[in-house]
C-alpha positions as CSV (number, residue, x, y, z in Angstrom):
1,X,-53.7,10.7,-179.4
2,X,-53.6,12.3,-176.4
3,X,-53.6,9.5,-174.0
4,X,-51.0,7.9,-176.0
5,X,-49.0,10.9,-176.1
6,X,-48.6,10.4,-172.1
7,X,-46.6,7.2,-172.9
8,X,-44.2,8.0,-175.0
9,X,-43.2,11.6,-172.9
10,X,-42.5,8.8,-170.1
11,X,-40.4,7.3,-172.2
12,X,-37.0,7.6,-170.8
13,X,-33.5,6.6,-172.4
14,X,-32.1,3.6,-170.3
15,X,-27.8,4.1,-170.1
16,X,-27.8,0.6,-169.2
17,X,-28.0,-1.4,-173.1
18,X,-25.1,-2.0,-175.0
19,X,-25.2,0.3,-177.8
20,X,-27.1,3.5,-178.6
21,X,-29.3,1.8,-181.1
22,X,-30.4,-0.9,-178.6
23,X,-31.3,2.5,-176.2
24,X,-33.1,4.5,-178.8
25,X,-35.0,1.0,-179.8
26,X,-36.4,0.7,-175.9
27,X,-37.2,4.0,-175.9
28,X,-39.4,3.9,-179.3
29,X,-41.0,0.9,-177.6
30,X,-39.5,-2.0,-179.2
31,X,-39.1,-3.4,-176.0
32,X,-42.5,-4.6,-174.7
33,X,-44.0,-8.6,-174.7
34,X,-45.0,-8.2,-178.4
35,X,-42.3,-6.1,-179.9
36,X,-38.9,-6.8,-178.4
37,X,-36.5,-7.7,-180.8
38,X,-32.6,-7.9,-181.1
39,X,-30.3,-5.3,-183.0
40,X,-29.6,-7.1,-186.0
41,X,-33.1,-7.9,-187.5
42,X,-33.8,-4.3,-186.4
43,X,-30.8,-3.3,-188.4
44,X,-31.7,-5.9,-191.6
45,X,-35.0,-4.1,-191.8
46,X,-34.0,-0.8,-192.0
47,X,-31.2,-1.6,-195.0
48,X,-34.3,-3.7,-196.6
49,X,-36.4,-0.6,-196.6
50,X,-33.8,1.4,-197.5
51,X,-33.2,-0.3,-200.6
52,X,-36.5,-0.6,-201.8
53,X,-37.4,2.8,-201.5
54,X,-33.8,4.2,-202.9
55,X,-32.2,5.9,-199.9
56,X,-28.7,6.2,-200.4
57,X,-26.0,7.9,-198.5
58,X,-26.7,11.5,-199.3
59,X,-30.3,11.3,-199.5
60,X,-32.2,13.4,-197.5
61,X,-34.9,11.3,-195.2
62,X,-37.4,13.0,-193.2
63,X,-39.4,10.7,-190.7
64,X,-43.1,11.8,-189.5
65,X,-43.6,10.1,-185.7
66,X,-39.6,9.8,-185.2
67,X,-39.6,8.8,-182.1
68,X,-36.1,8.6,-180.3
69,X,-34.8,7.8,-183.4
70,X,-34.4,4.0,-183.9
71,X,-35.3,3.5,-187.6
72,X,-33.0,6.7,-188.3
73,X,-30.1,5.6,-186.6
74,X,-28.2,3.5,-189.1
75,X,-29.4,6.2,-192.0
76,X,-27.8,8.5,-190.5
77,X,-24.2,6.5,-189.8
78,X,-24.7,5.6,-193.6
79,X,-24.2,9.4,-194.3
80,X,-27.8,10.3,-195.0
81,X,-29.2,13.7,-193.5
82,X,-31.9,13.2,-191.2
83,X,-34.9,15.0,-190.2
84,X,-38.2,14.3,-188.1
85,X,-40.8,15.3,-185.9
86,X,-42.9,13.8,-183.2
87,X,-45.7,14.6,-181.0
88,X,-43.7,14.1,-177.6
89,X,-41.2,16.3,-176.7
90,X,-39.8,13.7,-174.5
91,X,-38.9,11.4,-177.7
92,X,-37.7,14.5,-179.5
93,X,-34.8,15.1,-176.6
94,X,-33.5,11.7,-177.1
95,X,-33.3,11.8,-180.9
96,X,-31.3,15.2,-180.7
97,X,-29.0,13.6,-177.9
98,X,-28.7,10.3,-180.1
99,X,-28.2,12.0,-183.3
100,X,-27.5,16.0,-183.1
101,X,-26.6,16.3,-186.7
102,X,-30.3,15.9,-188.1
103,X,-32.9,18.4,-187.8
104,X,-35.7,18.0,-184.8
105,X,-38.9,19.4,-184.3
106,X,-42.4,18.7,-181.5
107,X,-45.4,19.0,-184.0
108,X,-48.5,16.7,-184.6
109,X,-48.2,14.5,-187.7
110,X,-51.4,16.3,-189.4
111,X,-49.1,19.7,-189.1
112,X,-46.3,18.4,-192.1
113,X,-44.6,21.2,-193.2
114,X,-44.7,20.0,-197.4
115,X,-43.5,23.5,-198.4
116,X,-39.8,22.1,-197.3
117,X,-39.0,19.4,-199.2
118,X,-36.6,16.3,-199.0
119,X,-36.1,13.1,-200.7
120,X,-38.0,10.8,-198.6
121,X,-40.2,10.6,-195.9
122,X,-41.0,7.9,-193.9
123,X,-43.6,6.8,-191.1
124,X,-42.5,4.3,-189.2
125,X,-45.3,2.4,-186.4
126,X,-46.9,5.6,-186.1
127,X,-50.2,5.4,-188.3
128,X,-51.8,3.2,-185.6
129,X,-51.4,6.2,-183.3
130,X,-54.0,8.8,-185.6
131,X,-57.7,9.4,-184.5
132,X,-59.0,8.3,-187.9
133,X,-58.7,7.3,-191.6
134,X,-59.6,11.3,-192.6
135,X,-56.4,12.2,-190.2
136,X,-54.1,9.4,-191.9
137,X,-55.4,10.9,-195.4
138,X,-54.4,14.1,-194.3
139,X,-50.8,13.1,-193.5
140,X,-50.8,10.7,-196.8
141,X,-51.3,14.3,-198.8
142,X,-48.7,16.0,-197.0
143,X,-46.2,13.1,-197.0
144,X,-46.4,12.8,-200.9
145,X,-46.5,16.6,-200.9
146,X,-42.9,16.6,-199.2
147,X,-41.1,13.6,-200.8
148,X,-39.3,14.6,-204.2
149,X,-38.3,10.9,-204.6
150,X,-40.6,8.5,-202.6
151,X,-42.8,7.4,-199.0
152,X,-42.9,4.9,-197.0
153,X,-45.5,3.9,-194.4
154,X,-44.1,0.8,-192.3
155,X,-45.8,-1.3,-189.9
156,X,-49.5,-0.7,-190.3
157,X,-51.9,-2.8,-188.6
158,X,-53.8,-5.1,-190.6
159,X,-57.7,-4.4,-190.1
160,X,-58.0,-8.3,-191.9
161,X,-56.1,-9.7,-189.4
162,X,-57.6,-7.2,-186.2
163,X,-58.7,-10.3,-184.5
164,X,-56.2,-12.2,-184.6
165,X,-53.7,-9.7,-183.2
166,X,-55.6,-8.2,-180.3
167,X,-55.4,-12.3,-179.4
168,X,-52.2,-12.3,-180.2
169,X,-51.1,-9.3,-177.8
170,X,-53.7,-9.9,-174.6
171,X,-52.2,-14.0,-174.8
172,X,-48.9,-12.4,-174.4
173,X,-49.9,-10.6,-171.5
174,X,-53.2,-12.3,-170.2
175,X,-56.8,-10.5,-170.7
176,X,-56.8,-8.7,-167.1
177,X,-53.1,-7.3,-167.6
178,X,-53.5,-6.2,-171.3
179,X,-57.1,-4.5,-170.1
180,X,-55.4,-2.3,-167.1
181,X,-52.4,-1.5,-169.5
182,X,-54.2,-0.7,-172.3
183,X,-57.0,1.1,-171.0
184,X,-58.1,4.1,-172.8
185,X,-55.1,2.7,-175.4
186,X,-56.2,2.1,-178.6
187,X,-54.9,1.1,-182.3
188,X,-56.0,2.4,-185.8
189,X,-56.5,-0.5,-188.5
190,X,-56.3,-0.5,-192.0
191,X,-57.6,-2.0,-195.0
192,X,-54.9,-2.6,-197.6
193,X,-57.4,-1.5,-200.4
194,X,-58.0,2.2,-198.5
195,X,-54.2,2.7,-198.2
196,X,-54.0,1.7,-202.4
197,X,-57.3,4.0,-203.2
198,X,-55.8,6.7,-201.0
199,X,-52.9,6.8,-203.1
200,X,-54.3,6.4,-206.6
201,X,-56.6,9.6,-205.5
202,X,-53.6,11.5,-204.3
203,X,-51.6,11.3,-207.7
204,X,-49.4,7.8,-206.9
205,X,-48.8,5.8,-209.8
206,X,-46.1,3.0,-208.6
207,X,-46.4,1.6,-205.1
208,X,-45.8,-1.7,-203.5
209,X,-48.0,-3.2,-200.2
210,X,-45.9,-6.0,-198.4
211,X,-47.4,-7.8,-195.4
212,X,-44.4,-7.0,-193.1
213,X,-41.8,-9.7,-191.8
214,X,-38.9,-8.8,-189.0
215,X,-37.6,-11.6,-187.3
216,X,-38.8,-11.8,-183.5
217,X,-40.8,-9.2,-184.1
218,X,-44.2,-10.4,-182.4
219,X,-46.7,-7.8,-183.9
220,X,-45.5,-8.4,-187.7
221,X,-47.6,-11.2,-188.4
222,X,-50.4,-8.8,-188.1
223,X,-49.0,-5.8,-190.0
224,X,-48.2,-4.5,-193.7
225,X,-45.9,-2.0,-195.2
226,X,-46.7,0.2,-198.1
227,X,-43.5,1.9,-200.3
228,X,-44.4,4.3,-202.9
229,X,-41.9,5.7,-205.4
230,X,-42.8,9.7,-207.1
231,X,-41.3,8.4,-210.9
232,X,-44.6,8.6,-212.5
233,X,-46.9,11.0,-210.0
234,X,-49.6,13.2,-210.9
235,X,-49.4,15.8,-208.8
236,X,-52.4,17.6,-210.3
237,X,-55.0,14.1,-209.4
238,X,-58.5,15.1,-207.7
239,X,-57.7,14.5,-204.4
240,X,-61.4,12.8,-203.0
C-alpha cells in the first residue's frame, strides 16, 4: 500500500481540462492507457450506481479511498452530502478544493470510523489497492457497520479473468514499459464467491454482483461490481 500510496500523493490537479470533473477524473487516474475515458460514460455510471443502490438527493454518501473526488462529484451537484477519506493527503486536498461542502479526512481504509453513521458508503477502484483478502474483510465489516441503507464496492478485479487483464494492460503498454512502471505495483484479485461468502458471514441478506461495463473504459472487461442493500441484515450474524 505503501508504494502505491507514492502515486497517488504525486497526483496533481491539471487546470488545463475543460471542466472540474474531467480534472478530478485525471487526478483519480482515469487517465492512463487502460482507463481513460470521456465525461459522459463517467457521468452514466455514477447515475447507474446511484440508482441501484438508492441514493437520492439528500442522502448522505460516504466514499472509503475517495480520491480527488471523481465518483462524488455529480452526487454532490445532485444535492447529496458527501463524505470520504483516503490514504493520500495529496488526493484529499483536491477533493476539499473541488468540493468544500463535504466532509474530508487522510486515514487508511482499515481505520472506518462505523461509530458515525450515513446512508451509504461506497468504494470505488480502491479494493485492488489493500494488502490482502483479511484487510478487505476488515473494511467489508466496517463498511456494513456504517451504512444505514446500503454498500457498494465498484470496480473489483476479477481473479477469473487475472490473466487475461495483466495481457490486457502490458499489450497496452508493451511488457518492458508495463514492468519499469509497475514495478513494486501490484493489484488485489477477487473471487466473486469470497466477496458473496464475505457478506452472507457479515449479516447481508440482499446483494447483487455485476461484471462491470463503462464505455471506453479499458480495465472493465476484467472487473465486477458488488451493491448490497441493509433491508433485511442481520446485524447480530457470526462474523468468521
Amino acid at each position: 500500500m505503501q508504494n502505491w500510496k507514492s502515486v497517488w500523493e504525486a497526483r496533481k490537479m491539471d487546470p488545463s481540462p475543460k471542466s472540474t470533473l474531467a480534472a478530478l477524473m485525471k487526478a483519480d487516474g482515469l487517465d492512463t492507457e487502460f482507463a481513460a475515458m470521456p465525461e459522459e460514460p463517467w457521468r452514466q455510471f455514477v447515475a447507474d450506481c446511484a440508482e441501484k443502490l438508492g441514493i437520492t438527493s439528500g442522502s448522505s454518501v460516504f466514499e472509503v479511498g475517495c480520491g480527488a473526488g471523481a465518483f462524488l462529484h455529480d452526487l454532490a451537484l445532485a444535492g447529496c452530502h458527501v463524505a470520504g477519506t483516503d490514504l493520500s493527503s495529496a488526493q484529499i486536498d483536491h477533493i476539499r478544493q473541488a468540493i468544500p461542502q463535504g466532509t474530508w479526512t487522510v486515514q487508511e481504509a482499515i481505520h472506518l470510523d462505523p461509530d458515525k453513521p450515513c446512508d451509504y458508503v461506497i468504494a470505488m477502484g480502491v479494493f485492488m489497492y489493500f494488502p490482502s483478502n483479511d484487510y478487505a474483510f476488515e473494511v467489508l465489516r466496517r463498511m456494513l457497520q456504517k451504512a444505514t441503507k446500503g454498500i457498494a464496492v465498484l470496480d473489483i478485479p476479477n481473479a477469473a479473468k487475472q490473466t487475461e487483464a495483466l495481457r490486457f494492460r502490458q499489450g497496452a503498454l508493451g511488457d518492458e514499459e508495463y514492468r519499469v512502471r509497475y514495478n513494486g505495483l501490484s493489484h488485489l484479485y477477487f473471487d466473486k464467491q469470497w466477496m458473496e461468502n464475505s457478506l452472507a458471514s457479515l449479516g447481508l441478506r440482499r446483494w447483487a454482483i455485476e461484471d462491470q461495463h463503462i464505455s471506453g473504459y479499458g480495465n472493465a472487461a476484467y472487473r465486477f461490481n458488488v451493491f448490497g442493500w441493509k433491508d433485511d441484515y442481520d446485524a447480530c450474524a457470526s462474523v468468521r
